[in-house]
C-alpha positions as CSV (number, residue, x, y, z in Angstrom):
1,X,11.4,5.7,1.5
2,X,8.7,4.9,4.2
3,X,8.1,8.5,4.8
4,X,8.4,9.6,1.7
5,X,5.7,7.2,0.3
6,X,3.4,8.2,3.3
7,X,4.2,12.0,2.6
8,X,2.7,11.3,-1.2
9,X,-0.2,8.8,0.2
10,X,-1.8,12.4,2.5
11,X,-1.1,14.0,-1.2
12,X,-3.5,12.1,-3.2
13,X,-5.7,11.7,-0.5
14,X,-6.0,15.0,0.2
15,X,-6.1,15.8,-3.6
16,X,-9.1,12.7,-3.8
17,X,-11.7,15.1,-1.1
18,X,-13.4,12.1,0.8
19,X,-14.8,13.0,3.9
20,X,-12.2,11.2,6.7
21,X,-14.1,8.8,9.0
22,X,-13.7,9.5,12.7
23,X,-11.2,6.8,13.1
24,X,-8.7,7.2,10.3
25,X,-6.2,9.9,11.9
26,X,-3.9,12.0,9.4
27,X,-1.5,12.8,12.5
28,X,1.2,11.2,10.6
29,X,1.3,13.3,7.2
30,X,2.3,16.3,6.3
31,X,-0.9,17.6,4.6
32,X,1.6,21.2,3.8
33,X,4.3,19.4,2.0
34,X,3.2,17.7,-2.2
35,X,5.5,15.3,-3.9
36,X,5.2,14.9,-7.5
37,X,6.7,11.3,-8.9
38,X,6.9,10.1,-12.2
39,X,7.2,6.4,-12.7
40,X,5.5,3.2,-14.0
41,X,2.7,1.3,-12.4
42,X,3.8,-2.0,-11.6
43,X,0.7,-2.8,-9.9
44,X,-2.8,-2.0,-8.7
45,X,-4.4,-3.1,-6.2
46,X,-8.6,-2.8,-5.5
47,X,-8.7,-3.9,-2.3
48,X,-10.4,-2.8,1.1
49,X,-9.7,-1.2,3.3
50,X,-7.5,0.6,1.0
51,X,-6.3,0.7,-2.5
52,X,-2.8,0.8,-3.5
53,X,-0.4,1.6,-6.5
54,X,2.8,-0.1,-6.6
55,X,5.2,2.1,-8.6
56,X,8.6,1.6,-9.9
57,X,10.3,5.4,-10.1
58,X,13.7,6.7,-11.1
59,X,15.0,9.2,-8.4
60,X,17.5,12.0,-8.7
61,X,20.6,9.9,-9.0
62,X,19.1,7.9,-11.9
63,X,18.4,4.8,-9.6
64,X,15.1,2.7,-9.5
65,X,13.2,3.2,-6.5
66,X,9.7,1.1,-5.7
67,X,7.0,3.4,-4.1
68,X,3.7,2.4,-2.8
69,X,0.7,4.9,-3.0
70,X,-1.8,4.1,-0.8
71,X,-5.2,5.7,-1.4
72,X,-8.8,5.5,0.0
73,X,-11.3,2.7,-0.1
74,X,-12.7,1.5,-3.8
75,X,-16.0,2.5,-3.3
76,X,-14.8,6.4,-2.2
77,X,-12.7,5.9,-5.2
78,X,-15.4,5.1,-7.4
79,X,-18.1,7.6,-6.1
80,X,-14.9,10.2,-6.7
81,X,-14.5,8.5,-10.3
């Protein structure tokens, strides 16, 4: 579920534009593979040096499955509306 949370954290960033600062590496995602999830917010968090949405998603075998989405910092977020 790690990976799988990371994989759809280089999504949305990706998705978002933001240019990357010199030390934030994407080494670790696979920027060619998307993930599409469906599910409901449980929580948001505004906070630096990232943002983050807790999720609550049902997965293939109709099982609950918590997923965090971690996304850029609030102000790139809010220049990016």
């Amino acid at each position: 579920m790690f990976r799988k949370t990371h994989v759809l954290a280089a999504g949305l960033l990706a998705l978002a534009g933001g240019a990357a600062q010199a030390h934030h590496s994407r080494a670790m995602f696979d920027l060619d593979k998307h993930v599409e999830i469906t599910g409901a917010v449980r929580e948001f968090q505004w906070t630096n040096p990232h943002c983050y949405i807790q999720l609550t998603v049902t997965n293939a075998k109709g099982e609950a499955e918590d997923w965090t989405v971690e996304m850029g910092p609030p102000h790139s977020l809010k220049e990016n509306g």
